[in-house]
Backbone as CSV, one residue per row, in Angstrom:
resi,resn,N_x,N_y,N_z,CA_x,CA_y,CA_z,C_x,C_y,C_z
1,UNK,-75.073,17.785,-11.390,-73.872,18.196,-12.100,-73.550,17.130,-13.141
2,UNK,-73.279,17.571,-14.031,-72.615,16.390,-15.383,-71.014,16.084,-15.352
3,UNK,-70.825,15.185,-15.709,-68.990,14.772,-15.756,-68.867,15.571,-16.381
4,UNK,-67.548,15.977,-16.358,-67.170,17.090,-17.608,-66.436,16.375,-18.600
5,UNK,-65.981,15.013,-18.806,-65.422,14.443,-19.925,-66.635,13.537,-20.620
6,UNK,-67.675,12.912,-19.999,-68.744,12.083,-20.905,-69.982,12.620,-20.547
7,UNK,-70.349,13.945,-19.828,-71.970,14.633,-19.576,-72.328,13.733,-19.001
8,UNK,-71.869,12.149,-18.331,-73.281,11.813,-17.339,-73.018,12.687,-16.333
9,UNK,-74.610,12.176,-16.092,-74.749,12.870,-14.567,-74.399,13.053,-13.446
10,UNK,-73.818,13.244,-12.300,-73.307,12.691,-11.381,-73.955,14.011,-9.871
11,UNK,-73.520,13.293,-8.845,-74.405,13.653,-7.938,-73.066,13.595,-6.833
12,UNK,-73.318,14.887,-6.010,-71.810,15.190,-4.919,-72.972,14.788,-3.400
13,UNK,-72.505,14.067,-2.447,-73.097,14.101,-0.863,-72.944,15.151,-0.554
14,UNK,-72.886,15.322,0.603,-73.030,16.480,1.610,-71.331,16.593,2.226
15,UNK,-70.266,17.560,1.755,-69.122,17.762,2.207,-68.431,17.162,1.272
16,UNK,-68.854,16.216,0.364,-67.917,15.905,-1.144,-67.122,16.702,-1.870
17,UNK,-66.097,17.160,-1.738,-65.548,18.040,-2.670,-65.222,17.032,-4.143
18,UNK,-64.936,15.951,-4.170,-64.732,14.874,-5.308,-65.439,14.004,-5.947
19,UNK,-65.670,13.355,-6.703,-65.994,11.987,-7.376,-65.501,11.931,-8.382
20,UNK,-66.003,10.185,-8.293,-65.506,9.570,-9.422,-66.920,9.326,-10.652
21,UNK,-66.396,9.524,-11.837,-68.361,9.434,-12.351,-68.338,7.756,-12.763
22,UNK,-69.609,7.601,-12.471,-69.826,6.059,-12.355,-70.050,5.115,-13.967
23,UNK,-70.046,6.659,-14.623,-70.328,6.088,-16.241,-68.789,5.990,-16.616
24,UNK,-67.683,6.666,-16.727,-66.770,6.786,-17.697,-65.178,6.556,-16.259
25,UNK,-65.614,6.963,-15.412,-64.549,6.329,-14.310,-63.568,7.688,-13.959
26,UNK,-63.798,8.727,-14.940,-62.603,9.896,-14.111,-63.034,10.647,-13.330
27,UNK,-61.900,11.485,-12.504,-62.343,12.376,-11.271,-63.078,13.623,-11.700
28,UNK,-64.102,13.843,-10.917,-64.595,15.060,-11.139,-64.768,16.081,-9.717
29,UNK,-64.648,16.986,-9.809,-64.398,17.860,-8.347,-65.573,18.992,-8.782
30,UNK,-65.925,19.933,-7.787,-66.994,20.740,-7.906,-66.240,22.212,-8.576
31,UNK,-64.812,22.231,-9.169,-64.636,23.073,-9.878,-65.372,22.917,-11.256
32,UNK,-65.496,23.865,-12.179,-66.465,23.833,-13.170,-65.297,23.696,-14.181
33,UNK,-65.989,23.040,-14.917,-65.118,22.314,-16.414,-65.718,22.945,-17.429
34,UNK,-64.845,23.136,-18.471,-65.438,23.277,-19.894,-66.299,22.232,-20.514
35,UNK,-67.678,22.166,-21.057,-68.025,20.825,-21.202,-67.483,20.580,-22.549
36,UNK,-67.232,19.369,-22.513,-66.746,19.079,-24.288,-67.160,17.613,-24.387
37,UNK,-67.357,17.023,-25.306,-67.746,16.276,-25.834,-66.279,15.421,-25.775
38,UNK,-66.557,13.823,-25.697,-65.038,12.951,-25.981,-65.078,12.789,-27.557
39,UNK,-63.338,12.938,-27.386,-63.313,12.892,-29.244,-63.612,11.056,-29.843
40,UNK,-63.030,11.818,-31.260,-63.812,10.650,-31.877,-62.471,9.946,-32.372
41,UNK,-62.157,8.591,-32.716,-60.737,7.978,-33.345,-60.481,9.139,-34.390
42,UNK,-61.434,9.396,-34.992,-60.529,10.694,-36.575,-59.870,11.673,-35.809
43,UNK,-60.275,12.162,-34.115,-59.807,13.463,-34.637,-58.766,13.115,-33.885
44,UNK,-58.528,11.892,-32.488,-57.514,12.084,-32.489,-56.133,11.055,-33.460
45,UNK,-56.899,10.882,-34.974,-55.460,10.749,-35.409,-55.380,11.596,-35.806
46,UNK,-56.226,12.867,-36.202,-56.004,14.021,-36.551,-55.004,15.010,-35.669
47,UNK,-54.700,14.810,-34.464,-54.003,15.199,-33.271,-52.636,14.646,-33.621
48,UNK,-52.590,13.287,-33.597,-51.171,12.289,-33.912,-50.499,13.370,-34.843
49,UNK,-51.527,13.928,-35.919,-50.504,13.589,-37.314,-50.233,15.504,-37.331
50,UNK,-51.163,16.288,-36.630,-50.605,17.667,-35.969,-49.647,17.529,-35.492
51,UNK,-49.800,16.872,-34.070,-48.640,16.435,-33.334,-47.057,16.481,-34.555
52,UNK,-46.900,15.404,-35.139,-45.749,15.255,-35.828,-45.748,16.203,-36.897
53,UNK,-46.501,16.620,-37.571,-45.814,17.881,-38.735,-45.434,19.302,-38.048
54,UNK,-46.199,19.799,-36.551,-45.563,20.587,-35.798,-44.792,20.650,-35.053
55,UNK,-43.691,19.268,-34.596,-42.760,18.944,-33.565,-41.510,19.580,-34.468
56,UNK,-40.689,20.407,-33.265,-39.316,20.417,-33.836,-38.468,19.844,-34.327
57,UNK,-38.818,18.552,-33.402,-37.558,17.634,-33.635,-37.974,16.470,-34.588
58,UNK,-37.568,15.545,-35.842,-38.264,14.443,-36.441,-37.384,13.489,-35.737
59,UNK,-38.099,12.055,-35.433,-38.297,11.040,-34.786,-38.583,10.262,-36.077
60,UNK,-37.452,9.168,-36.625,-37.749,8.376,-37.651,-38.215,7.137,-36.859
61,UNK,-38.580,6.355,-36.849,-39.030,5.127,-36.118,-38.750,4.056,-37.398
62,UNK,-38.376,2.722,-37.272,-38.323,1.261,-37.886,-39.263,1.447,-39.135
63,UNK,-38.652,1.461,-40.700,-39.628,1.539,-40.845,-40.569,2.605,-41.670
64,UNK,-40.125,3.691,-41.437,-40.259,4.986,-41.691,-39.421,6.243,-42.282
65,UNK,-40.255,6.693,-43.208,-39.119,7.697,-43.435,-39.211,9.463,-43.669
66,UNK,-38.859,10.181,-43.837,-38.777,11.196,-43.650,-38.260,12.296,-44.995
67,UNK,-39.243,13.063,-45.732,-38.535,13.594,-47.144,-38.705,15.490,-46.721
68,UNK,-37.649,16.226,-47.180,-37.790,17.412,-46.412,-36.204,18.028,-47.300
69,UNK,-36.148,19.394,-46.888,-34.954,20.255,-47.777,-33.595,19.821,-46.809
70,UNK,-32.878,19.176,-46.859,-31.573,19.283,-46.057,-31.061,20.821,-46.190
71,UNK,-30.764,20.818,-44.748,-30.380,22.829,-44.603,-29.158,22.681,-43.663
72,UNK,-28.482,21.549,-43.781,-27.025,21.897,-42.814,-26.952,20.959,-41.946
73,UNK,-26.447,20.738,-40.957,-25.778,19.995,-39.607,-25.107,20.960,-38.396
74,UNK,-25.142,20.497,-37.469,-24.421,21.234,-36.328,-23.946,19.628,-35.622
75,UNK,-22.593,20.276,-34.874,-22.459,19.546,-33.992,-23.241,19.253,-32.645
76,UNK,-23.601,18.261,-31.900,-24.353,18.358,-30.413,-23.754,17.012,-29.699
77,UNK,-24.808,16.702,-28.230,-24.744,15.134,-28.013,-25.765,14.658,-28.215
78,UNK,-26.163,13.642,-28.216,-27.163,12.678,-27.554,-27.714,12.746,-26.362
79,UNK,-28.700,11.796,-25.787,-29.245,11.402,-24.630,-28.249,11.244,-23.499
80,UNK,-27.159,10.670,-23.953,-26.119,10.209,-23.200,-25.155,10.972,-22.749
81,UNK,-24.646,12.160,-23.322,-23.522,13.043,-23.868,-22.825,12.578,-24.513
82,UNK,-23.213,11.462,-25.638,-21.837,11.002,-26.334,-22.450,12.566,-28.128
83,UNK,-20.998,12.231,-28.588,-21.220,13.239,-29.432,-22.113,12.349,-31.026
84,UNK,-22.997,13.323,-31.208,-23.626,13.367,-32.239,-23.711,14.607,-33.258
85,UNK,-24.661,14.236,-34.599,-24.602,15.583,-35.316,-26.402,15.778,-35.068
86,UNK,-26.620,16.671,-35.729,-27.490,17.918,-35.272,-27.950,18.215,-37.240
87,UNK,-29.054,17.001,-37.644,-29.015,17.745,-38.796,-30.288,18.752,-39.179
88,UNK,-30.541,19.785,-39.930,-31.419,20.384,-40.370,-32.249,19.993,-41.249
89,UNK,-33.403,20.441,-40.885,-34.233,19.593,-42.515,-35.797,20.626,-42.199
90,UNK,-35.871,21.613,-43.413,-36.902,22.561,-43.209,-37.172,23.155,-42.086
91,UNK,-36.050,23.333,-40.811,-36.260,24.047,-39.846,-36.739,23.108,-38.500
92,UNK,-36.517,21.979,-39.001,-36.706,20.859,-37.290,-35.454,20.339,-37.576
93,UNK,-35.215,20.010,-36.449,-33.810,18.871,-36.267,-33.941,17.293,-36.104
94,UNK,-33.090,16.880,-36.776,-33.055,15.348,-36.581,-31.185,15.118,-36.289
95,UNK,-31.549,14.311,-34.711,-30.018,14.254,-34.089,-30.076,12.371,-34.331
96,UNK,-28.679,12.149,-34.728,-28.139,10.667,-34.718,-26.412,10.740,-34.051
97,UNK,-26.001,9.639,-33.885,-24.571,9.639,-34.096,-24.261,8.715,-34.540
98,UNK,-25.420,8.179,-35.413,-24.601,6.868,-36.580,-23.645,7.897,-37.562
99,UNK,-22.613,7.167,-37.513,-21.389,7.673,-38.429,-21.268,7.387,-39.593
100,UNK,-22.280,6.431,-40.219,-22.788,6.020,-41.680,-23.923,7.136,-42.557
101,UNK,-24.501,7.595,-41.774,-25.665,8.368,-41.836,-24.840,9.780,-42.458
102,UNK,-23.987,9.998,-41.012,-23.067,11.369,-41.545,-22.085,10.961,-42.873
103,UNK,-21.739,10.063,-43.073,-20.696,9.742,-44.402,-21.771,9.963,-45.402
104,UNK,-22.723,9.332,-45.524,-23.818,9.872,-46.469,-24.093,10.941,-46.682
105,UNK,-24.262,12.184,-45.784,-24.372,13.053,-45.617,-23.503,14.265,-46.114
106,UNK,-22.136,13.622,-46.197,-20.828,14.513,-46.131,-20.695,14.892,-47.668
107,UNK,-21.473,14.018,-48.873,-21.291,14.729,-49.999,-22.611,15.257,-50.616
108,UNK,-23.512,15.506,-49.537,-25.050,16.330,-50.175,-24.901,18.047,-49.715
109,UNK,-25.260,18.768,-51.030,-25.287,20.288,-50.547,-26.354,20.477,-49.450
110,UNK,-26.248,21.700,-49.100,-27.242,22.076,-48.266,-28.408,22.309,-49.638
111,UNK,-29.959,22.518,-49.186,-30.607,22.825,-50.421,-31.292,21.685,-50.649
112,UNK,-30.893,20.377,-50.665,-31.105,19.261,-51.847,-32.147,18.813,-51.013
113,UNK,-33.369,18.529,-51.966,-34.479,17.969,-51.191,-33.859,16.158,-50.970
114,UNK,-34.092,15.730,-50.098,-33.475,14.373,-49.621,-35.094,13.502,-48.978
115,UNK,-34.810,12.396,-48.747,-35.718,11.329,-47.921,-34.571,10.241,-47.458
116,UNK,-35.394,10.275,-46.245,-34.171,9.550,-45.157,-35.060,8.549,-44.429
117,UNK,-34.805,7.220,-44.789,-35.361,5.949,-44.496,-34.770,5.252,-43.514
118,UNK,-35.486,4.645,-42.145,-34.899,3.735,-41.606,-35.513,2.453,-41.441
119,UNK,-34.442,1.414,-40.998,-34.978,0.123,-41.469,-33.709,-0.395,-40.023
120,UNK,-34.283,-1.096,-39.236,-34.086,-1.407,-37.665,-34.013,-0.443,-36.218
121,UNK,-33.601,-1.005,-35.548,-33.545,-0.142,-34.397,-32.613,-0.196,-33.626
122,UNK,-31.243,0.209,-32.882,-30.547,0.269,-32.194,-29.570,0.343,-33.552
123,UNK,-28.511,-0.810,-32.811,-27.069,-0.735,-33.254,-27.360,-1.862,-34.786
124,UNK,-28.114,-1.856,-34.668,-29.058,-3.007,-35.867,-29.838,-1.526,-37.217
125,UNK,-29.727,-0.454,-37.017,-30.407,-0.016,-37.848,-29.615,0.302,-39.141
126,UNK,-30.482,0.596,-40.230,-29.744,0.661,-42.028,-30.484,2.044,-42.129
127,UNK,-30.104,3.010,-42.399,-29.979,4.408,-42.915,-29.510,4.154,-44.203
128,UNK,-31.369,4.677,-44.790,-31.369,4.755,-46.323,-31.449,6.096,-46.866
129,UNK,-30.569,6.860,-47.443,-30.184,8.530,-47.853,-30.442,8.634,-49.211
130,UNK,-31.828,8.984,-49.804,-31.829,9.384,-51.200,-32.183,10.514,-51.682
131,UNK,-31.243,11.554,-52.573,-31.863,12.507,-52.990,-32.732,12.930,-53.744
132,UNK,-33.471,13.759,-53.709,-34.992,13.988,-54.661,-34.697,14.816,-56.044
């Protein structure tokens, strides 16, 4: 039988329902696997960067920024239940309850293509709001 994550070979005793394969280290059981090949670094940053243009929600990180149609706000909470806003941007949401972010916010139409920059992390971060 072959691993089903790296094709070595591997070999079950007598009453083995398990192993471990001795080339690549994961479990393999006598259910049958799809064989596939392990990916390669391209594809999975090719995965990363799927990953983030198909997530609902945008996640700015330190650092990073984010350019997209502003389409509104809703009220919500946070992680915590403390209250936050709920903003729109091409149909994903991006939630904060920095209250600087929303003052910025409070004189852009809906419509306006925007890019939204951040620069720290916690109670330390600078929300940079420019329209396109």
């Amino acid at each position: 039988m072959n691993c089903w994550y790296c094709l070595a070979e591997i070999s079950f005793a007598e009453g083995e329902n398990e192993k471990h394969c001795q080339s690549c280290g994961i479990l393999n059981d006598r259910n049958p696997y799809p064989q596939t090949e392990p990916q390669s670094k391209e594809e999975e940053m090719d995965l990363k960067n799927w990953s983030k243009e198909n997530a609902k929600f945008i996640k700015i990180k330190d650092g990073e920024s984010y350019e997209g149609k502003y389409l509104g706000c809703k009220q919500g909470v946070n992680m915590n239940g403390e209250p936050a806003v709920i903003y729109n941007f091409d149909g994903k949401e991006f939630k904060s309850s920095s209250t600087i972010l929303a003052d910025k916010f409070a004189s852009i139409p809906e419509g306006t293509q925007v890019k939204v920059s951040r620069n720290g992390e916690g109670l330390q971060t600078k929300w940079i709001v420019e329209t396109l």
